[in-house]
C-alpha positions as CSV (number, residue, x, y, z in Angstrom):
1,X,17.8,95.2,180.9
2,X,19.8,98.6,179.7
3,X,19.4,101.4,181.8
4,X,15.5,101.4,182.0
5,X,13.4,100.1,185.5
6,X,11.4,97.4,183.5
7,X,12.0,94.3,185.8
8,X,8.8,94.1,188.2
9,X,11.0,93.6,191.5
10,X,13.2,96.9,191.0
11,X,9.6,98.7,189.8
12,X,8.3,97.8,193.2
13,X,11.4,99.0,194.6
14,X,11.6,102.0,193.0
15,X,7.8,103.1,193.7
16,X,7.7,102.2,196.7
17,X,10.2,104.9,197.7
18,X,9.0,107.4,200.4
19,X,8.1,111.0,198.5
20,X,10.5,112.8,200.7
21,X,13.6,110.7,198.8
22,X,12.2,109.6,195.5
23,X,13.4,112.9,193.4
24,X,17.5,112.4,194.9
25,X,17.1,108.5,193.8
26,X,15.6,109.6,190.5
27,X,18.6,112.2,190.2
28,X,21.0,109.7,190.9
29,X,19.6,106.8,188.8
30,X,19.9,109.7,186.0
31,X,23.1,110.9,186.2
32,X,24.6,107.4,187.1
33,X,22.7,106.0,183.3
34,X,24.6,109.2,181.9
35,X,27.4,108.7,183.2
36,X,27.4,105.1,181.9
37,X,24.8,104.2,179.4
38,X,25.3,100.7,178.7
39,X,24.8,99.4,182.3
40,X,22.3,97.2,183.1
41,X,20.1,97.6,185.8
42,X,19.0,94.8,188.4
43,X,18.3,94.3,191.9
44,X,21.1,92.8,194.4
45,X,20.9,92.7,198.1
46,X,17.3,93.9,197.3
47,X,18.4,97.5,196.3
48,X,19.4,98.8,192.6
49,X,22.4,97.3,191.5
50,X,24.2,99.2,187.8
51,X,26.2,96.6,186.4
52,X,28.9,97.1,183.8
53,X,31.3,93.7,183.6
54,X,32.2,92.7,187.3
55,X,32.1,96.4,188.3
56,X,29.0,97.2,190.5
57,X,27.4,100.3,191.8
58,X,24.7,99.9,194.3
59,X,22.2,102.0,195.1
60,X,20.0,102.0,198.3
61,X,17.5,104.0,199.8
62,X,17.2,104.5,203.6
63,X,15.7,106.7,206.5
64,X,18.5,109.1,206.2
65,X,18.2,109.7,202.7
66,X,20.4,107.4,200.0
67,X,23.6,105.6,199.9
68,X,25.7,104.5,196.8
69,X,28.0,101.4,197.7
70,X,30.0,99.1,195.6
71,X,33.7,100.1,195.0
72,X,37.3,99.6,196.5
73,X,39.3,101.8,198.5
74,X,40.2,104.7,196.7
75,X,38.1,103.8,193.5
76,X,35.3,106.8,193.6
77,X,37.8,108.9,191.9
78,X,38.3,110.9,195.0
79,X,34.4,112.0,195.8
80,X,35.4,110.6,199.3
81,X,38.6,112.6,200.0
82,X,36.3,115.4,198.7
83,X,33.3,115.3,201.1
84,X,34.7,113.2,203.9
85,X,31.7,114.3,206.3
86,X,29.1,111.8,203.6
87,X,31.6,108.4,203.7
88,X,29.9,105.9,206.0
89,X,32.5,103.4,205.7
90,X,34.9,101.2,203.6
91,X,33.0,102.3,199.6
92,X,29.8,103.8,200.9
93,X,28.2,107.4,200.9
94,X,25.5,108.7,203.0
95,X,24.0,111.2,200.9
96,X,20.9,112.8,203.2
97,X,19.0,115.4,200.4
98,X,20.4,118.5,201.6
99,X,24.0,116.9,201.3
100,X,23.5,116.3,197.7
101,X,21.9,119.5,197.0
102,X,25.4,120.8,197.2
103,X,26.8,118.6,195.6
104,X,27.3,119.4,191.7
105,X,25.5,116.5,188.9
106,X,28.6,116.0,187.2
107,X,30.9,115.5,190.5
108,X,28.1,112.5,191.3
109,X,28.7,111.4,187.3
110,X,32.1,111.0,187.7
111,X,31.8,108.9,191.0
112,X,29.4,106.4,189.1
113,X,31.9,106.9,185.8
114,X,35.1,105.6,188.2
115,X,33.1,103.3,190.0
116,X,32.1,101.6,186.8
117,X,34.4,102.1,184.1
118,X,37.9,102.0,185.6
């Protein structure tokens, strides 16, 4: 599957998100298919997983908000060095939804975009 929630599994995933969180996951399920159109989308680790090649951007939603994991040290094309205060370890971000409320669409683009592509 291309971009689009069809597979039942990541449906049930996806609806069952608590109100409070759903519009930042639906924000960053956008601007990470904009940001690269031909992934394909699955679940891994039972969360989201955006697949292009071996690259893999994960994307999980918890009590604090949501969390995008997936890439090497130094390859989130410096959204880390950035906003220091939302890394929660070795390639994961913490965003609660006032943290990403500041946070600009394309600066989250471009994280997907180097987690991805490079």
């Amino acid at each position: 599957m291309t971009g689009d929630i069809e597979d039942r599994a990541l449906r049930g995933y996806v609806e069952s998100i608590a109100p409070e969180h759903r519009a930042l996951f639906d924000r960053l399920h956008r601007l990470i298919l904009v940001a690269a159109p031909e992934v394909t989308v699955g679940l891994s680790y039972k969360m989201p997983t955006y697949k292009m090649g071996k690259r893999r951007l994960y994307l999980g939603v918890w009590r604090h908000g949501v969390s995008l994991y997936g890439w090497q040290s130094g390859g989130d094309g410096g959204f880390s060095a950035r906003h220091p205060g939302l890394k929660a370890g070795k390639g994961t971000i913490r965003l609660r939804p006032e943290d990403a409320a500041n946070i600009a669409d394309e600066e989250i683009a471009d994280l997907a975009r180097s987690v991805l592509k490079t």
